[in-house]
N, C-alpha and C positions, 0 to 999 in steps of 0.2 A: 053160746058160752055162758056157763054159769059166773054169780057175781065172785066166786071163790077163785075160780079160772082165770076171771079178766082183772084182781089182783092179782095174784101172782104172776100173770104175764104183765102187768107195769112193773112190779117189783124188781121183773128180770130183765125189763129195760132200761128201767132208773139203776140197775147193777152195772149194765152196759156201758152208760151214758159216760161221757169224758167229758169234766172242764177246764179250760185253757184260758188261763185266766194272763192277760197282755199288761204290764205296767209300766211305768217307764219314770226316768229319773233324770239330776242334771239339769236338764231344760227343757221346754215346751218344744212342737215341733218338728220334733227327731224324725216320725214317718210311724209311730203307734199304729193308725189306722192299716197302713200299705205292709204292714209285717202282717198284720192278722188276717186281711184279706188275701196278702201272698199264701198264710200256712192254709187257708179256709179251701183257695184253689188247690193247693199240691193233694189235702186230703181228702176234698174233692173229684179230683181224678183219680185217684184210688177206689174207689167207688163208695167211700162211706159218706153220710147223711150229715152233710156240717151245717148248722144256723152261726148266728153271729149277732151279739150281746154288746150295745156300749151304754156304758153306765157314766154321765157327767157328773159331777158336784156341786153345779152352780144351781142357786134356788129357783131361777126362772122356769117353772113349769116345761117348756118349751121354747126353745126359740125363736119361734117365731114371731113375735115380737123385739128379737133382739137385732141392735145394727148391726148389717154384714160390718162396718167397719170394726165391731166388737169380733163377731162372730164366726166372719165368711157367707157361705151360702147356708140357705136354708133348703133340706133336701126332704122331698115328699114321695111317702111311700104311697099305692095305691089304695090303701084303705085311710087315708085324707090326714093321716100325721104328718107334722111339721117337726123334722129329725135333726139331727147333728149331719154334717157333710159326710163322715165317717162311712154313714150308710150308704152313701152313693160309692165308696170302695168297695164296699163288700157285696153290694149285689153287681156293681162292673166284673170281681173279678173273679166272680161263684156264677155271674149269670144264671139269678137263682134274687126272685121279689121276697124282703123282707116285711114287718108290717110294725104297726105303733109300739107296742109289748117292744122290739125290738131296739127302743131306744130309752130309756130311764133316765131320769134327774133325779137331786135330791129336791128339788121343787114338788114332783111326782110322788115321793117317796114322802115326806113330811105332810104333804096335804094328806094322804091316804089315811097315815096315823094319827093326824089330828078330827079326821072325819071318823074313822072308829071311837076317837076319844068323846067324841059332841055324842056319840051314840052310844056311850057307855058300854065297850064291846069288851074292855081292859076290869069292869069288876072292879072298881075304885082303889086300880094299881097305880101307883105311882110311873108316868112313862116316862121312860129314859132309852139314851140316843144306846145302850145296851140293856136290856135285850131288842126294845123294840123295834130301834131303824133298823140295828143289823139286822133280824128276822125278817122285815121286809125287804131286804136288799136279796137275802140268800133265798127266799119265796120266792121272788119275781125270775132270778135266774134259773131257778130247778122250772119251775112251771115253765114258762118261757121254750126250756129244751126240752120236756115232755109233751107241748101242745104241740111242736113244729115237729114229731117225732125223728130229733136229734140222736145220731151217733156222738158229735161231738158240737157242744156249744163251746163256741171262741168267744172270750169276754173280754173287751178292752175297757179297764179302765179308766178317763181321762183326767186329766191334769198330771202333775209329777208327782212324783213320790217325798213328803213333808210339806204339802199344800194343807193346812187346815181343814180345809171342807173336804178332803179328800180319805178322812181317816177312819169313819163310817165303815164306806166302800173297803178299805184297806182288811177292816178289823172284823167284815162278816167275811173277807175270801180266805183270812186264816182260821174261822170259826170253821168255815166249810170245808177246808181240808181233814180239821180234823174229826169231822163225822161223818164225810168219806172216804178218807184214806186217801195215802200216797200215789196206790193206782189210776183214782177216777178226777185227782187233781194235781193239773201241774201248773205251775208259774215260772211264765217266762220278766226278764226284766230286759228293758231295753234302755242305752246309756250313752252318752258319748263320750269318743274319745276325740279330742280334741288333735289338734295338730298343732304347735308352738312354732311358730316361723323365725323367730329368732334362736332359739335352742335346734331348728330344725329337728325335732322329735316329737311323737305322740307320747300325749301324757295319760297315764291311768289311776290318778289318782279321784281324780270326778265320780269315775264309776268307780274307786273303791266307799267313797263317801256315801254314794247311792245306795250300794248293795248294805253298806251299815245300816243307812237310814230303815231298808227293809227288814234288816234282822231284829233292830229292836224294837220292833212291829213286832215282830214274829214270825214272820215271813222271811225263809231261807229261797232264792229264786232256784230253781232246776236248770234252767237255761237263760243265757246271756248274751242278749243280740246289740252286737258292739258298731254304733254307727261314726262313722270316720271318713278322713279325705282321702285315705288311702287302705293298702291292705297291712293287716297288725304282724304279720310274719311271727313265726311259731315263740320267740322269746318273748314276747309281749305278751299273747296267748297264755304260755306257761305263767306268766308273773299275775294278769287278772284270775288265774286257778287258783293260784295259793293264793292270794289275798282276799279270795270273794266266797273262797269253799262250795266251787265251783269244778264239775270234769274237765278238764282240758280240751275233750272234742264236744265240750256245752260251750265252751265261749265261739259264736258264731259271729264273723265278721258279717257286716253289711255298709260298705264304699260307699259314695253317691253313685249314682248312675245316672246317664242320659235321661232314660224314662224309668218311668215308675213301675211301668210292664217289663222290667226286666230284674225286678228284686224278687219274683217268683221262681225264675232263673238262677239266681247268685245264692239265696236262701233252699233251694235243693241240692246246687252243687257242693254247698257247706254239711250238705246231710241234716236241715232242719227236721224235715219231716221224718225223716226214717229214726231220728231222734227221739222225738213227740211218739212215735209209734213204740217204741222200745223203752221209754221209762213211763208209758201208760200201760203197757201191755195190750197192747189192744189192735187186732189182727186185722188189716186191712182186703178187699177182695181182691185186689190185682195191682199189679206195678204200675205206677206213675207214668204219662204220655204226655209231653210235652213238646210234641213235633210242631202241631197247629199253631199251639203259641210262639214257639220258636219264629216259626216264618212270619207272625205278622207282627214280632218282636223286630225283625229284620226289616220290616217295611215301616215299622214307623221311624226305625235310625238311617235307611236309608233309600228313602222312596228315589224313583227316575226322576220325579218332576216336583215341580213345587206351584203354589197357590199365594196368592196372599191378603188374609181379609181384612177389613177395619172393622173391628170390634167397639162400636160405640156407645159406651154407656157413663153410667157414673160413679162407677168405683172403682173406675180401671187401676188407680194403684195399689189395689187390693187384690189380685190375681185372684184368691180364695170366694172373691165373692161372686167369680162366674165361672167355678168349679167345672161343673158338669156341662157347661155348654165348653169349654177346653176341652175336656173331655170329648165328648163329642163331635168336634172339630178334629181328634187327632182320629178315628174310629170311620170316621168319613173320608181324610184321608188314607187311611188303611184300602179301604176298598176301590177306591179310584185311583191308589198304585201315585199318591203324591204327597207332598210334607206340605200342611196348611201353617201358616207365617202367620200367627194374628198380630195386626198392626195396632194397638194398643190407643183409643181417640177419648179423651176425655173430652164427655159431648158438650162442658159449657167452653169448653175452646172453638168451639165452632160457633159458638152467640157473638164471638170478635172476630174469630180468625176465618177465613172462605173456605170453604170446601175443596175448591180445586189445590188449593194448599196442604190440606191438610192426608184428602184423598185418593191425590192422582196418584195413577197408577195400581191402585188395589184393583181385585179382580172379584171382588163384591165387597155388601155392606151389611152386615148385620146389626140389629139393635136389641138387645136384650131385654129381660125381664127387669123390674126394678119399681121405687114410690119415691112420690116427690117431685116438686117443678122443677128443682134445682137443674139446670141442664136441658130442660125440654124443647126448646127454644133451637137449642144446636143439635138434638134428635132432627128435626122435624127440617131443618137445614140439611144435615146428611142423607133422608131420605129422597129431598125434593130434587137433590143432586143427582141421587140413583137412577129417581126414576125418570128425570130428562134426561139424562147422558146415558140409562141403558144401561145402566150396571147393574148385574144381580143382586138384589135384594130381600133380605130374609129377617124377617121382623117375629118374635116372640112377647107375647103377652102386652108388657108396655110396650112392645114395636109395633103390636097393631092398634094400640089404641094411638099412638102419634103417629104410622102411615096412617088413619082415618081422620085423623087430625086435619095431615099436609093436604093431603085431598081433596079432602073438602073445602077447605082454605082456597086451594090452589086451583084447584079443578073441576069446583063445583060453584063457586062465588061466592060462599058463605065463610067469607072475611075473618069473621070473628068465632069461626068454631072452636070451640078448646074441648075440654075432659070438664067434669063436675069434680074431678079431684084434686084441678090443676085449679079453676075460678069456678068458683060453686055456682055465681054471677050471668054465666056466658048466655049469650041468645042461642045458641046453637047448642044445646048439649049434645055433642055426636058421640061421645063418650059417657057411660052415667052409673051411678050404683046399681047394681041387681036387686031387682023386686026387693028381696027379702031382705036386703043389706041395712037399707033405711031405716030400721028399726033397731037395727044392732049397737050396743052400747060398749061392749067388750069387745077388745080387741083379739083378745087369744083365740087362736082357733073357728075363729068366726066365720074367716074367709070362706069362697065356694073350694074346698080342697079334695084332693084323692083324684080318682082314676073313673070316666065315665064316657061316652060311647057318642061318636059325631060320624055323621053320615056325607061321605064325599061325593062332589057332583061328576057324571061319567063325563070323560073328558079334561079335566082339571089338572093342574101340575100335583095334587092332593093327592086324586084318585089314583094319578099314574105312579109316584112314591110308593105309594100303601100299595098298591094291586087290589086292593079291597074296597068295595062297597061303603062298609063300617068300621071304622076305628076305635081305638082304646087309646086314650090319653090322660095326665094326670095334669091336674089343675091347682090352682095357688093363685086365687084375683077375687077382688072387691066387683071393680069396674068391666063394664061389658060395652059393647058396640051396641046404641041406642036405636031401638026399630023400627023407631021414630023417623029418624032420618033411612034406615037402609034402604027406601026404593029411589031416593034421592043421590045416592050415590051407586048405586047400581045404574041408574040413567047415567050418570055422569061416567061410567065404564069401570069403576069397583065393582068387584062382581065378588057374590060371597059363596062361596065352593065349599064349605062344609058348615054344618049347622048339628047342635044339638039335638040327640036322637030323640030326646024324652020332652024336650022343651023350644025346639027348634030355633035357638039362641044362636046367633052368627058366633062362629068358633073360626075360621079358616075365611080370608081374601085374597084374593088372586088381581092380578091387573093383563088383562089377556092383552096380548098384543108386545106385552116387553119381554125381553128374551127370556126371565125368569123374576118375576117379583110375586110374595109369598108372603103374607104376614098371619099367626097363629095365634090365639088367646091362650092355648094350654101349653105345654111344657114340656116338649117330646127330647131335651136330652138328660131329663130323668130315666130312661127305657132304654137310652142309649148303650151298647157292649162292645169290645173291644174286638169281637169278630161278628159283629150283628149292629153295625151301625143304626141311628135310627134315620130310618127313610128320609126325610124333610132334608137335615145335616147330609146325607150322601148324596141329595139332587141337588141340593144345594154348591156342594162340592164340587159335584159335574160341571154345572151349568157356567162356576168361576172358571172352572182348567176351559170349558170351552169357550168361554169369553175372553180369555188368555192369550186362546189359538189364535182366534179370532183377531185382537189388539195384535197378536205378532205377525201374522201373517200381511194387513192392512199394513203395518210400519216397513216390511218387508217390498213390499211394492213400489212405497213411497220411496223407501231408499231407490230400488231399482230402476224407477225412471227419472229422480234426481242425477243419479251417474249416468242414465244415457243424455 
């Protein structure tokens, strides 16, 4: 193809390309993310090419540095960016890997232009937050859905609409309208309506203040996705039309729902999508199918059976900060046909309170990813309970560096073993920084992150999950399992079942002989999908319904030769 050829066919797909720009008003919250990943699926199934674009306003480079209790979780794409949560929506519900480009700050965006500017790239222009940010804002988004050769990029903006930092953002997606045109950009606004329990009515005045605040922006929204305790019934409907200079079938209800898998449902049956289609103009290759998801919409509101796990970490009142492993609890339920119950253990309750207190009766124990001693103490308590009483066991990232912890502690003799993270001090570092860490000054970015390759041992609860030889997992950790010690604890009956392909780094522990204990360094419900559970989470799943059985069937006996 000549170089005249291969422009003109970008030209005719940057003509193509549709952007759908998500913003939202009112208050934080509302479900931004779960609207753009609902339309991303609907036009997905349709057979066109959707990526998906979130843009924050906050200066932090990246979050990854930020506390989940600021932030929630911190989700990692496979090529080793540390993202907003937002992107763990949109690849669960495109099942479909995004990558770093895929998540933007103004942190990202400022440094870019001040690195141009140290380099004299502006011509001794005076930079300012117009033209300059806006031009890198609408750069990043066109590039972005030309590299991922996008039919249509879905861009959520984050925060609300009249946030200060937000106004950049605001003022280059009305820049971009209009040197695309109406066709190739649409803006949806998202709002709520409140419910007044006293007045017993929904009020609309919230989202008329909203959609102001958009217009004298400049920004007229197309559509209007109205989030509520209940449904708006067509006279409410009519009254946010006139007041928001809005169609009457663009104000689009969206209720709470049970799950969140089911606003891809409520958001088609309102005609979102076929909406999006007909004020882009832009011709999809086949009807919408929504049967699959239907059924395992059905199975997560109403499985036969149920599970129940204790979820031990330290931000447990922060539900946001163990996003994806929720996620992946419900996904694993999905496929073993039960509703997983996570029992909610904030682990420095366990440094006071017993385990058999706080645990009986769950039918596993998970311990999650996470930094900091805060708690570790009552980790390491929840495990030791696991693994004498024969509960299944499932340990992620910090879960296995505190199961190496308890065990070695407990089951190897070495009393005083800790992490180097927890007492830099300890005689035993069974836990320690990775080679290359020791040197590391920066915190951003620095960690071992992304997606790389561990090889499982034949036999192993690992091996038998995956069915595979090799795996792909995505990582996010300082501290590793010390090699130092691993023949030490493998005598001692840890056994390590999966090791790095390229460095042969302990990644996977096993404890043979317990009905199922598992602890992972990497971070397998990043990969996790709502009909594609990830492996570890659905053996995991298994192993509690069958340890369930098991508990009920034993009490079952006990009763029955009580009554004889």
């Amino acid at each position: 193809m000549t170089q005249e050829h291969s422009s003109q066919s970008r030209r005719g797909a940057d003509e193509r390309r549709r952007h759908i720009f998500v913003t939202g008003g009112v208050v934080s919250a509302l479900g931004k993310g779960i609207v753009s990943a609902s339309l991303g699926l609907l036009l997905k199934q349709r057979g066109l090419r959707v990526t998906h674009q979130k843009f924050d306003p906050y200066l932090n480079v990246d979050p990854g540095t930020m506390s989940p209790f600021q932030h929630g979780e911190v989700y990692v794409t496979d090529d080793g960016a540390e993202t907003d949560l937002d992107l763990g929506h949109y690849e669960r519900f495109t099942d479909q890997n995004l990558a770093g480009r895929n998540c933007v700050t103004s942190g990202q965006i400022y440094d870019a232009i001040i690195s141009k500017e140290r380099r004299g790239e502006f011509l001794g222009k005076t930079v300012q937050v117009i033209p300059h940010v806006t031009e890198e804002i609408k750069r990043r988004m066109l590039e972005t859905a030309r590299a991922q050769d996008a039919d249509v990029n879905i861009i959520e903006i984050g925060g609300t609409v009249g946030d200060i930092e937000g106004q950049p953002f605001l003022e280059a997606i009305r820049q971009l309208r209009l040197e695309l045109g109406h066709d190739r950009v649409l803006f949806i606004h998202l709002t709520l309506v409140p419910y007044i329990k006293a007045a017993a009515e929904l009020k609309t005045k919230p989202t008329q203040h909203s959609v102001r605040r958009l217009t004298e922006i400049g920004i007229q929204p197309d559509i209007l996705v109205c989030r509520s305790e209940m449904p708006l019934g067509e006279e409410l409907r009519r009254k946010i039309s006139l007041f928001c200079s809005v169609a009457p079938e663009a104000v689009i209800e969206d209720p709470d729902s049970e799950s969140i898998y089911e606003v891809p449902l409520v958001l088609h049956r309102e005609g979102l999508d076929e909406l999006v289609l007909a004020m882009t103009r832009l011709e999809a290759p086949r009807k919408v199918d929504l049967g699959s998801w239907r059924e395992m919409v059905a199975m997560v509101l109403d499985a036969p059976a149920e599970v129940e796990i204790a979820l031990v970490g330290k931000y447990t009142h922060l539900k946001d900060a163990y996003k994806s492993v929720v996620e992946a609890f419900v996904h694993a339920g999905v496929v073993n046909r039960v509703r997983v119950r996570i029992r909610w253990v904030e682990s420095s309750r366990l440094e006071t309170e017993s385990p058999e207190e706080l645990l009986e009766g769950v039918h596993g124990v998970h311990v999650p990813g996470g930094f900091g001693v805060r708690g570790i103490e009552g980790m390491l308590r929840a495990i030791r309970w696991a693994r004498e009483e024969r509960v299944p066991f499932f340990g992620i990232c910090l879960g296995l560096h505190c199961a190496t912890i308890e065990f070695a502690r407990n089951a190897c003799g070495l009393t005083a073993a800790h992490s180097t993270e927890f007492d830099p001090t300890t005689p035993h570092p069974v836990i320690d920084l990775l080679p290359e860490q020791h040197a590391t000054e920066e915190l951003g970015g620095t960690m071992r992150l992304g997606s790389s390759a561990c090889d499982a041992v034949e036999g192993s609860h690992l091996r038998e999950a995956y069915r595979a030889e090799r795996i792909h997992e995505r990582h996010r950790h300082r501290w590793e399992l010390n090699e130092t010690y691993r023949g030490r604890l493998e005598t001692g009956g840890l056994q390590v079942t999966g090791t790095d392909s390229e460095r042969g780094l302990a990644e996977v522990v096993e404890l043979p002989g317990h009905p199922w204990y598992l602890a992972c360094q990497f971070h397998p419900e990043f990969k996790s999908r709502p009909q594609r559970a990830a492996p570890l989470f659905r053996e995991f799943v298994r192993a509690a319904g069958e340890y369930r059985d098991r508990v009920g069937a034993q009490q079952s006996l006990l009763r029955a030769s009580t009554e004889d």
